[in-house]
SEFIVO-321170 format. One record per atom (N, C-alpha, C): residue in three letters; atom name; z, y, x. Coordinates in nm, 3 decimals, padded with zeros to 5 digits, always signed. Layout:
! SEFIVO-321170
<node residuo="Ala" atomo="CA" zz="Z" yy="Y" xx="X"/>
...
//
This chain:
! SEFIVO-321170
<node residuo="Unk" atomo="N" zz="+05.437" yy="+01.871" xx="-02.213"/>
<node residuo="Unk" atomo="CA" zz="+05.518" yy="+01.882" xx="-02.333"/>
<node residuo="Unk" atomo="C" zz="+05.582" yy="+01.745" xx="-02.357"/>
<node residuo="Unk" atomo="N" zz="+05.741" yy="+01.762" xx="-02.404"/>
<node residuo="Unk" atomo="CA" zz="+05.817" yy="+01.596" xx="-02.423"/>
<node residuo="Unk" atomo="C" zz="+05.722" yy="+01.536" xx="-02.507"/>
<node residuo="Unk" atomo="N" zz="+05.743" yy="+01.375" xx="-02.554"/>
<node residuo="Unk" atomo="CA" zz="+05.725" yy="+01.350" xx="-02.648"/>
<node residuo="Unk" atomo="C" zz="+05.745" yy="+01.380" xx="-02.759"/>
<node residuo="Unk" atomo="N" zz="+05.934" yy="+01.436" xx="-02.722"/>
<node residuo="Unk" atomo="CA" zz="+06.010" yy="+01.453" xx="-02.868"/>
<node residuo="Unk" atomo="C" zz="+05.965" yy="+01.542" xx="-02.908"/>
<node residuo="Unk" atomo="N" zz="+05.940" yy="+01.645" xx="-02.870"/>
<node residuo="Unk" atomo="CA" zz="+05.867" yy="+01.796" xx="-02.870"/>
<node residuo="Unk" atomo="C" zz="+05.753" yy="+01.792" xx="-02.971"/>
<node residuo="Unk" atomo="N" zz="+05.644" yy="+01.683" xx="-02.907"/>
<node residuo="Unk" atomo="CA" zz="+05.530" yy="+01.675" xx="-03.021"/>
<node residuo="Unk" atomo="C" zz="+05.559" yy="+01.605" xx="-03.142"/>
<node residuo="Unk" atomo="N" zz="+05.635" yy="+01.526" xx="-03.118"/>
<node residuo="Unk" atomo="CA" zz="+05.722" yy="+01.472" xx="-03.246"/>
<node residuo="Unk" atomo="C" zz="+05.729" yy="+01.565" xx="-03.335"/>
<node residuo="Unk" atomo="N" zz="+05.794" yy="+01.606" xx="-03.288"/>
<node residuo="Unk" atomo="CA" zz="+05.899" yy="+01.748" xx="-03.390"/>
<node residuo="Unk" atomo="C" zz="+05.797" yy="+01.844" xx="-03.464"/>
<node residuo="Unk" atomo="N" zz="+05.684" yy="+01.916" xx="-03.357"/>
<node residuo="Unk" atomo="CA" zz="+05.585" yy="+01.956" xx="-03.391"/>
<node residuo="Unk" atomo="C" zz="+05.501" yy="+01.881" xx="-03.452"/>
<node residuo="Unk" atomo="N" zz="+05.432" yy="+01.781" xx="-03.463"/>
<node residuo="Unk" atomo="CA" zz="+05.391" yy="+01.730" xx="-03.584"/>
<node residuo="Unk" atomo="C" zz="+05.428" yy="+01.704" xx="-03.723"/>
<node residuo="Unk" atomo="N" zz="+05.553" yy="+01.667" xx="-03.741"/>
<node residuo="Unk" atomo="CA" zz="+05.635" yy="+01.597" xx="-03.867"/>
<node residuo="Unk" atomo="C" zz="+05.744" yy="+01.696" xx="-03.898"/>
<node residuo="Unk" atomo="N" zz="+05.733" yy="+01.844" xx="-03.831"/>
<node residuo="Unk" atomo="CA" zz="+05.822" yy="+01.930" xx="-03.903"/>
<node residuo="Unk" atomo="C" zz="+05.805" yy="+01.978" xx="-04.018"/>
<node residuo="Unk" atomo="N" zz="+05.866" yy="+02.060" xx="-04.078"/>
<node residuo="Unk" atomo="CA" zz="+05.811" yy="+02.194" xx="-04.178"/>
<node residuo="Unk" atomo="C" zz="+05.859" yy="+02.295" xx="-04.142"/>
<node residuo="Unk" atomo="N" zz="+05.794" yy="+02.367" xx="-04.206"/>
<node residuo="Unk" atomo="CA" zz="+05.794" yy="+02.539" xx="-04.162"/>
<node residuo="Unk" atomo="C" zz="+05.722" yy="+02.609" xx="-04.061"/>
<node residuo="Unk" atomo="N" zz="+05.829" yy="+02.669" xx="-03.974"/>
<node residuo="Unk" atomo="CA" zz="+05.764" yy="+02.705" xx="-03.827"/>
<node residuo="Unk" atomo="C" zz="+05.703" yy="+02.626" xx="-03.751"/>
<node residuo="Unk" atomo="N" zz="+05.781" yy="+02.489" xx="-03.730"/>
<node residuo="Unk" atomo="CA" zz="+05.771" yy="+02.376" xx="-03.690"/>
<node residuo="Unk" atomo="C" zz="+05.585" yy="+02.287" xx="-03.716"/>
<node residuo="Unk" atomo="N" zz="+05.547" yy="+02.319" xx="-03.775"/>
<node residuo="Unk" atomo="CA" zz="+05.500" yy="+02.300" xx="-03.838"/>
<node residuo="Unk" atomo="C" zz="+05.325" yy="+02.351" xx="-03.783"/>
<node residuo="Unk" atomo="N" zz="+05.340" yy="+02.497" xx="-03.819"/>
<node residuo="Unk" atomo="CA" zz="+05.221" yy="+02.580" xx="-03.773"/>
<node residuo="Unk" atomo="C" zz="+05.259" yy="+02.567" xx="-03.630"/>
<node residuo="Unk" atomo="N" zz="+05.309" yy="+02.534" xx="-03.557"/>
<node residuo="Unk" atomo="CA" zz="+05.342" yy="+02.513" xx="-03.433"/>
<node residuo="Unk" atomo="C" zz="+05.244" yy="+02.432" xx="-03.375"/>
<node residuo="Unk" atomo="N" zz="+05.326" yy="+02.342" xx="-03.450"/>
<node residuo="Unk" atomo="CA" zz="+05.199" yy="+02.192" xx="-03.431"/>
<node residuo="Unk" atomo="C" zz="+05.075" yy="+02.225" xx="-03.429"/>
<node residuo="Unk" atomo="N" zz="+05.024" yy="+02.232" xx="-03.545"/>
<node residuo="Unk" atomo="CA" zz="+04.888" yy="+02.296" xx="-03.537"/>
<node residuo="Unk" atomo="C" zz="+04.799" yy="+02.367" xx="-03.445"/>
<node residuo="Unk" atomo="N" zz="+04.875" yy="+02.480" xx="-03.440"/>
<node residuo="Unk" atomo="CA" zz="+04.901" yy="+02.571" xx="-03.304"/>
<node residuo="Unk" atomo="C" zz="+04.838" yy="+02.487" xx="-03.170"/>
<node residuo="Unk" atomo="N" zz="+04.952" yy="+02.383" xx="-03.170"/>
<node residuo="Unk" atomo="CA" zz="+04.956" yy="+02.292" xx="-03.036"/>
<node residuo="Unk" atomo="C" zz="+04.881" yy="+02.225" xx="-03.035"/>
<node residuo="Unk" atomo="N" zz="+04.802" yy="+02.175" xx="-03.107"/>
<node residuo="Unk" atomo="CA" zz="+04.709" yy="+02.049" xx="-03.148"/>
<node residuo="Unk" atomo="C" zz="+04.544" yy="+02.111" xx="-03.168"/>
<node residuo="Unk" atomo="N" zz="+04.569" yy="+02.219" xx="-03.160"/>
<node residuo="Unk" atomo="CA" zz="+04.433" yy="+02.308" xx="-03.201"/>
<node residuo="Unk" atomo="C" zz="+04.306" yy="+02.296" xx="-03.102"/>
<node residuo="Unk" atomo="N" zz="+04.368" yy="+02.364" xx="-02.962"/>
<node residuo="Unk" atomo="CA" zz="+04.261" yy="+02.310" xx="-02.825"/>
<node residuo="Unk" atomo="C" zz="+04.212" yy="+02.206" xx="-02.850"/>
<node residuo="Unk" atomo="N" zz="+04.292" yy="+02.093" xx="-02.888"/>
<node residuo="Unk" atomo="CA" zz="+04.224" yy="+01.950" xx="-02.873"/>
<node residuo="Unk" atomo="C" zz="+04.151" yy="+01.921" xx="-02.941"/>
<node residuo="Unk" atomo="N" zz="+04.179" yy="+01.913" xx="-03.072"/>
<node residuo="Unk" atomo="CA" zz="+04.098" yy="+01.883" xx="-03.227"/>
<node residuo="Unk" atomo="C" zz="+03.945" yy="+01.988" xx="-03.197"/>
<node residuo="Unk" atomo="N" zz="+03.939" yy="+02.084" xx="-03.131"/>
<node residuo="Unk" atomo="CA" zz="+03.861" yy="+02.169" xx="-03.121"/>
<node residuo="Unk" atomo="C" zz="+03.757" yy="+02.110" xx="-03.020"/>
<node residuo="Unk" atomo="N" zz="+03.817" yy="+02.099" xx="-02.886"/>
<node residuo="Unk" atomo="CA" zz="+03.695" yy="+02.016" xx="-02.795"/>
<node residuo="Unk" atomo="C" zz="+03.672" yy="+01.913" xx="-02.829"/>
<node residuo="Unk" atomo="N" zz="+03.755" yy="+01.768" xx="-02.906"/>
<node residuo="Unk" atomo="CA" zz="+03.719" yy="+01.695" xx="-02.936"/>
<node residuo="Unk" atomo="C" zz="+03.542" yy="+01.735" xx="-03.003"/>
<node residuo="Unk" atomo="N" zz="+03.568" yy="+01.823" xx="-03.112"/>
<node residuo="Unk" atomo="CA" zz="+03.472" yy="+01.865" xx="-03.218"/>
<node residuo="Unk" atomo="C" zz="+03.323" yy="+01.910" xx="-03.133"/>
<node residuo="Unk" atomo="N" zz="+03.414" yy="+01.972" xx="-03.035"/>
<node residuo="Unk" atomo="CA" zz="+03.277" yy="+01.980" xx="-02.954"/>
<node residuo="Unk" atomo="C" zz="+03.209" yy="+01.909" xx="-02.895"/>
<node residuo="Unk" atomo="N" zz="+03.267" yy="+01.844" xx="-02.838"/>
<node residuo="Unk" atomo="CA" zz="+03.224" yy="+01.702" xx="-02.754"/>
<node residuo="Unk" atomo="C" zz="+03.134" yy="+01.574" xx="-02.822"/>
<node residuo="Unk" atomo="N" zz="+03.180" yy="+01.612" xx="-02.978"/>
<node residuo="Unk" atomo="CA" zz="+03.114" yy="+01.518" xx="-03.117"/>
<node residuo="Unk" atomo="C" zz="+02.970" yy="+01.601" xx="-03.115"/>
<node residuo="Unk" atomo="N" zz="+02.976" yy="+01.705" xx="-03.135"/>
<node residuo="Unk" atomo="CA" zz="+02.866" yy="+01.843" xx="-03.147"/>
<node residuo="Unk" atomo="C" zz="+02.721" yy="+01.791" xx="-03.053"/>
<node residuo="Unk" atomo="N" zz="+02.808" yy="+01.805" xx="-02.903"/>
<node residuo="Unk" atomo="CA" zz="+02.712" yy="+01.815" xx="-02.801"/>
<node residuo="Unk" atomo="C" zz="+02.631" yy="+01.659" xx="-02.800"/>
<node residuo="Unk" atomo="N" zz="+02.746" yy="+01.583" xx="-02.802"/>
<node residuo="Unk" atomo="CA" zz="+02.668" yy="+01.412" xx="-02.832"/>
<node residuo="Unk" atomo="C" zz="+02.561" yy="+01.421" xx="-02.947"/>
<node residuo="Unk" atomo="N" zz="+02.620" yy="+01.500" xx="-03.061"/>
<node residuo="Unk" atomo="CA" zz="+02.455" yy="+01.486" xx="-03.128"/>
<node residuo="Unk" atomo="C" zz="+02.357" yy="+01.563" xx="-03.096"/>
<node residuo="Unk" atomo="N" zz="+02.389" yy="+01.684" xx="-03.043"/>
<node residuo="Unk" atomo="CA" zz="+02.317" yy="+01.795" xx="-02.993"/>
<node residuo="Unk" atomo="C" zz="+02.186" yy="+01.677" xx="-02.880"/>
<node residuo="Unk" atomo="N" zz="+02.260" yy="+01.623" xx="-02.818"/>
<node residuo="Unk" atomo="CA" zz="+02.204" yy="+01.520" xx="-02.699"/>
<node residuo="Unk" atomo="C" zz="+02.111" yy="+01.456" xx="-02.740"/>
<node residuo="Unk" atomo="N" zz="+02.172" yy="+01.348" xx="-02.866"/>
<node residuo="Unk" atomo="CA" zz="+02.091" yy="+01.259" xx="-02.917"/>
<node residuo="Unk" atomo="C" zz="+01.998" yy="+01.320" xx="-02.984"/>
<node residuo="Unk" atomo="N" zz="+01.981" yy="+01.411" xx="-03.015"/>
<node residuo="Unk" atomo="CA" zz="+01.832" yy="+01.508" xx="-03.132"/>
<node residuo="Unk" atomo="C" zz="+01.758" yy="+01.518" xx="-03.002"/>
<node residuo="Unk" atomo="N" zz="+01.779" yy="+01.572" xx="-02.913"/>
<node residuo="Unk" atomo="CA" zz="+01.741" yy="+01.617" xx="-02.809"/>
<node residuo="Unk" atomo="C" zz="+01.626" yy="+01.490" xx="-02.772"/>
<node residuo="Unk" atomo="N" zz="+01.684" yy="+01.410" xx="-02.744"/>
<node residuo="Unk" atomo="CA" zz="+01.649" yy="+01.295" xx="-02.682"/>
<node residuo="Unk" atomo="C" zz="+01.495" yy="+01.243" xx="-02.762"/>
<node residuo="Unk" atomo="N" zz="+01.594" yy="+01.215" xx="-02.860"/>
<node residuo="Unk" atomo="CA" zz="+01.468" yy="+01.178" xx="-02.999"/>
<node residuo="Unk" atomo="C" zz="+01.317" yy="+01.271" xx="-02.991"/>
<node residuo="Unk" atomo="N" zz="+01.350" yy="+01.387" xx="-02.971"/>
<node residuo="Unk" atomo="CA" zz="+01.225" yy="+01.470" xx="-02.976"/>
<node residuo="Unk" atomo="C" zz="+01.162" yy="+01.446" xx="-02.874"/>
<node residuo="Unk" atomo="N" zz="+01.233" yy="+01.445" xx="-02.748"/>
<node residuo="Unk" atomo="CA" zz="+01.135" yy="+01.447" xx="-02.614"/>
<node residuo="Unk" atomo="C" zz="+01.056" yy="+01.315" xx="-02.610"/>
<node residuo="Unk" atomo="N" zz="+01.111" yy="+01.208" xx="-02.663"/>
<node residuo="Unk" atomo="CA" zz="+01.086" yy="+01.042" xx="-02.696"/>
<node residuo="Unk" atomo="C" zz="+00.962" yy="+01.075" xx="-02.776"/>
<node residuo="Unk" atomo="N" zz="+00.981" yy="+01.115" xx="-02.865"/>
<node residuo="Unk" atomo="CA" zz="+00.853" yy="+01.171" xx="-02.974"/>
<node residuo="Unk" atomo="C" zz="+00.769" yy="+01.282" xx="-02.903"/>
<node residuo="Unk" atomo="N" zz="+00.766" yy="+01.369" xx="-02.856"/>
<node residuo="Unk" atomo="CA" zz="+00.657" yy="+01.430" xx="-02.759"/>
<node residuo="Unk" atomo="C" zz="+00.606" yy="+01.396" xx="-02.683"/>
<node residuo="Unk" atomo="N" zz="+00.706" yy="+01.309" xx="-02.602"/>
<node residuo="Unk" atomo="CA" zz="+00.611" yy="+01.183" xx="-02.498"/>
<node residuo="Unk" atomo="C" zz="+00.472" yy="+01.098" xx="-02.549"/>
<node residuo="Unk" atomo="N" zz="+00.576" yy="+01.016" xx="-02.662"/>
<node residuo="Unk" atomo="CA" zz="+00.472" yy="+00.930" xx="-02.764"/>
<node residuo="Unk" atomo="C" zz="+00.325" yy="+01.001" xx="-02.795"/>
<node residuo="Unk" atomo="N" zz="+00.360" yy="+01.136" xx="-02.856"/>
<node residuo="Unk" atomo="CA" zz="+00.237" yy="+01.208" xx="-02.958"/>
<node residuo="Unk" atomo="C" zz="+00.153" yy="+01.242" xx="-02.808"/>
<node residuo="Unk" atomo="N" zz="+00.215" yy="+01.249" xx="-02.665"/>
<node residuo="Unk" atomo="CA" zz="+00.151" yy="+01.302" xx="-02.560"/>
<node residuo="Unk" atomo="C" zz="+00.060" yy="+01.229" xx="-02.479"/>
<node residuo="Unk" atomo="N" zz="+00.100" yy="+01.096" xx="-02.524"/>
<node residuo="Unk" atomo="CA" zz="+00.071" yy="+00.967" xx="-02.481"/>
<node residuo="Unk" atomo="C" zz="-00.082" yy="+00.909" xx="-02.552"/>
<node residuo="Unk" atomo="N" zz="-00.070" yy="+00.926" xx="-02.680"/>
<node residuo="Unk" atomo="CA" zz="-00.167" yy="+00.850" xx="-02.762"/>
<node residuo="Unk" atomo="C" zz="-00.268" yy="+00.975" xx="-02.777"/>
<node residuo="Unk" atomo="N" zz="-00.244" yy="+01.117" xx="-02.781"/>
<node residuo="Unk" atomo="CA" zz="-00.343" yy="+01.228" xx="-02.748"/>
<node residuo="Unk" atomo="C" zz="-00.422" yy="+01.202" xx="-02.651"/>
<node residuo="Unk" atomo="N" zz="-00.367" yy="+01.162" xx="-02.512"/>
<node residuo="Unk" atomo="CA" zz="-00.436" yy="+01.177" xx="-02.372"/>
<node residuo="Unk" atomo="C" zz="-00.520" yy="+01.032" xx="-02.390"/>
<node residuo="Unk" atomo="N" zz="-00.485" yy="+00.900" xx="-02.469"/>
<node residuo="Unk" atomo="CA" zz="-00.527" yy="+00.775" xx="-02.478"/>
<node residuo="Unk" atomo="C" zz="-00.659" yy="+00.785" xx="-02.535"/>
<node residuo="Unk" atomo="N" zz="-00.662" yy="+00.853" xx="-02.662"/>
<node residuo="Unk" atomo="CA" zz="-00.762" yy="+00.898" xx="-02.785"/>
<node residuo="Unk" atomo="C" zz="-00.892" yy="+00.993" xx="-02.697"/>
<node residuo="Unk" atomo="N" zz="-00.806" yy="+01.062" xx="-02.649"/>
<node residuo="Unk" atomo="CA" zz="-00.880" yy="+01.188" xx="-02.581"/>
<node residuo="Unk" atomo="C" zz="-00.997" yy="+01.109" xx="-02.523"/>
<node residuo="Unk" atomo="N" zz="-00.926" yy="+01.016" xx="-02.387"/>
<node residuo="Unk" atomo="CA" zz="-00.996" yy="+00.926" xx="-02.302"/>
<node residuo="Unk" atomo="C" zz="-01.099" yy="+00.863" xx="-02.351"/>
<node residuo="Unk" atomo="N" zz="-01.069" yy="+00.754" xx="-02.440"/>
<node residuo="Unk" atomo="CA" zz="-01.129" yy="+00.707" xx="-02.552"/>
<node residuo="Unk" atomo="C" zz="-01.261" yy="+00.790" xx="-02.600"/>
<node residuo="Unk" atomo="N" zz="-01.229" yy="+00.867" xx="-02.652"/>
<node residuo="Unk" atomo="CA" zz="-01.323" yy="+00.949" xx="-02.699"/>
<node residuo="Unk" atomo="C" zz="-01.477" yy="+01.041" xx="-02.625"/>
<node residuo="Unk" atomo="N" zz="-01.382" yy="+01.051" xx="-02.467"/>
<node residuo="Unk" atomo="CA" zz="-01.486" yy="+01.133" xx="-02.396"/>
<node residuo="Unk" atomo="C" zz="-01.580" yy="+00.993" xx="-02.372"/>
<node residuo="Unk" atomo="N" zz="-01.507" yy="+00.872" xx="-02.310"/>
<node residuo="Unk" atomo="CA" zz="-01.566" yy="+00.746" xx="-02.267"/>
<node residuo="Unk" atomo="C" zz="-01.700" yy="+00.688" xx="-02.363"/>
<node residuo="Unk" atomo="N" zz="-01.678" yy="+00.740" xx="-02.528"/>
<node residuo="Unk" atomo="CA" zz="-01.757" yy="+00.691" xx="-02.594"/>
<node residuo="Unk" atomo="C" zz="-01.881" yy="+00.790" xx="-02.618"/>
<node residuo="Unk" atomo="N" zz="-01.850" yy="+00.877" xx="-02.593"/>
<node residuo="Unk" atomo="CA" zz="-01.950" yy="+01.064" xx="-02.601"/>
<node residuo="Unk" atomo="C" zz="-02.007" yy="+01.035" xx="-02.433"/>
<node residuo="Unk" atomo="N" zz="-01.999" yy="+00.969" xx="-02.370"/>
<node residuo="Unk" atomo="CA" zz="-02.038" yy="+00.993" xx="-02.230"/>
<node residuo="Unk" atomo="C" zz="-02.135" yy="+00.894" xx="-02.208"/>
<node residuo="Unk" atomo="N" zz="-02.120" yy="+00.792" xx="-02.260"/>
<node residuo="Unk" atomo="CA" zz="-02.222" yy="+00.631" xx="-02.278"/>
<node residuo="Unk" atomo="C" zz="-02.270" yy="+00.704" xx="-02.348"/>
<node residuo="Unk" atomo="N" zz="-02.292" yy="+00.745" xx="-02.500"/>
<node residuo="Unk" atomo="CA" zz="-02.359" yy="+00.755" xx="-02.555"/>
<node residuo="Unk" atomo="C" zz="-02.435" yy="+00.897" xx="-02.628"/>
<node residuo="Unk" atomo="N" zz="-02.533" yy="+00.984" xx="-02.596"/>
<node residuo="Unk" atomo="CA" zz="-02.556" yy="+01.143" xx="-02.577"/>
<node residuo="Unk" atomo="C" zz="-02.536" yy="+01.152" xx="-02.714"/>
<node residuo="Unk" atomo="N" zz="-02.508" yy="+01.268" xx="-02.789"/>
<node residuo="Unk" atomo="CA" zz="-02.532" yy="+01.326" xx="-02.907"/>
<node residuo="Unk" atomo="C" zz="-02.643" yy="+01.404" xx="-02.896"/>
<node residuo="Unk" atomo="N" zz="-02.771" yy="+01.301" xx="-02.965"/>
<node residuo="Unk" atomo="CA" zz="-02.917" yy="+01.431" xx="-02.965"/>
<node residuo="Unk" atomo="C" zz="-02.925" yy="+01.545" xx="-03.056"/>
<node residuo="Unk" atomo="N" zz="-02.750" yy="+01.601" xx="-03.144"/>
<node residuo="Unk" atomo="CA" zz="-02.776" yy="+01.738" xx="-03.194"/>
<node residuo="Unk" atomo="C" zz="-02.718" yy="+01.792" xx="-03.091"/>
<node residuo="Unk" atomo="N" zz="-02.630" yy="+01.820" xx="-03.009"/>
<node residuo="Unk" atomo="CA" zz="-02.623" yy="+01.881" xx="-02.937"/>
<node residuo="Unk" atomo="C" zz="-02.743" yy="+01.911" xx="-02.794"/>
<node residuo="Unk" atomo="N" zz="-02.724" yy="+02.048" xx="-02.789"/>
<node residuo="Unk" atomo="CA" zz="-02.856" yy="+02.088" xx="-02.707"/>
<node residuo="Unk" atomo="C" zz="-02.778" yy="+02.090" xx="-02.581"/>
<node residuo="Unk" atomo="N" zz="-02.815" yy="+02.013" xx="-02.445"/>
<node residuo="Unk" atomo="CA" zz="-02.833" yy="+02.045" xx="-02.307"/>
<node residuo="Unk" atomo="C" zz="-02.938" yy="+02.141" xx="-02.234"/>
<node residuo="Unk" atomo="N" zz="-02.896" yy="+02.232" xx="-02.180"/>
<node residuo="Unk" atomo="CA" zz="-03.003" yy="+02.291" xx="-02.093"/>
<node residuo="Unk" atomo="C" zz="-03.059" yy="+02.168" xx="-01.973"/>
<node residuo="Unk" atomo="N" zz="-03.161" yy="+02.176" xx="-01.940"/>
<node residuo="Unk" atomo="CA" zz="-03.227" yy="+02.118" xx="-01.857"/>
<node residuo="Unk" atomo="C" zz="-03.176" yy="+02.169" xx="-01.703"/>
<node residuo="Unk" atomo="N" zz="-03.169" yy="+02.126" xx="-01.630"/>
<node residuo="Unk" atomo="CA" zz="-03.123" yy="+02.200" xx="-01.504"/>
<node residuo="Unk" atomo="C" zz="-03.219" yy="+02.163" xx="-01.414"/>
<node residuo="Unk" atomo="N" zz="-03.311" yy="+02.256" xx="-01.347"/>
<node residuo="Unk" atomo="CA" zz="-03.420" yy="+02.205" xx="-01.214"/>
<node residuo="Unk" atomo="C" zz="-03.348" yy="+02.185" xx="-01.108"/>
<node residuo="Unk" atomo="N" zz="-03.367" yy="+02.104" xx="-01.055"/>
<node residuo="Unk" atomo="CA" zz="-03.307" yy="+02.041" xx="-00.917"/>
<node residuo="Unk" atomo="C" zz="-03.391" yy="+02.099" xx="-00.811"/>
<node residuo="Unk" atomo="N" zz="-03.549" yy="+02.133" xx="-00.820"/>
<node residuo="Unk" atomo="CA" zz="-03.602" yy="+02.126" xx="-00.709"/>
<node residuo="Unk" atomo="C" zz="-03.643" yy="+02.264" xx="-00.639"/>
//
């Protein structure tokens, strides 16, 4: 499309006018999308960053936790005895 063309279509009135619009519509539109998907991305991102984290300090704690239950028995809990011989 000329320059003069979008010229005209931008800064007309009337027909001229919704024309523009018309003509300018695809763009303004993927632009919008392209804004969309970038945040769509960045949320995205943020969460998996944060599930990592919460996935991270679970499995740390977890560790932690069996390490300190394993040194040391809990005498309310009952073990069966197991014969070896």
């Amino acid at each position: 499309m000329s320059p003069h063309l979008l010229t005209l279509l931008r800064t007309g009135s009337g027909p001229w006018r919704i024309l523009g619009a018309v003509a300018a519509w695809p763009v303004a539109s993927q632009q919008q999308a392209r804004r969309n998907a970038l945040l769509a991305s960045t949320a995205l991102t943020d969460r998996r960053r944060e599930r990592l984290e919460v996935e991270d300090f679970l499995a740390h704690h977890l560790h932690r936790h069996a390490d300190r239950h394993q040194q040391t028995p809990d005498p309310h809990v009952h073990r069966p005895q197991v014969n070896t011989a």
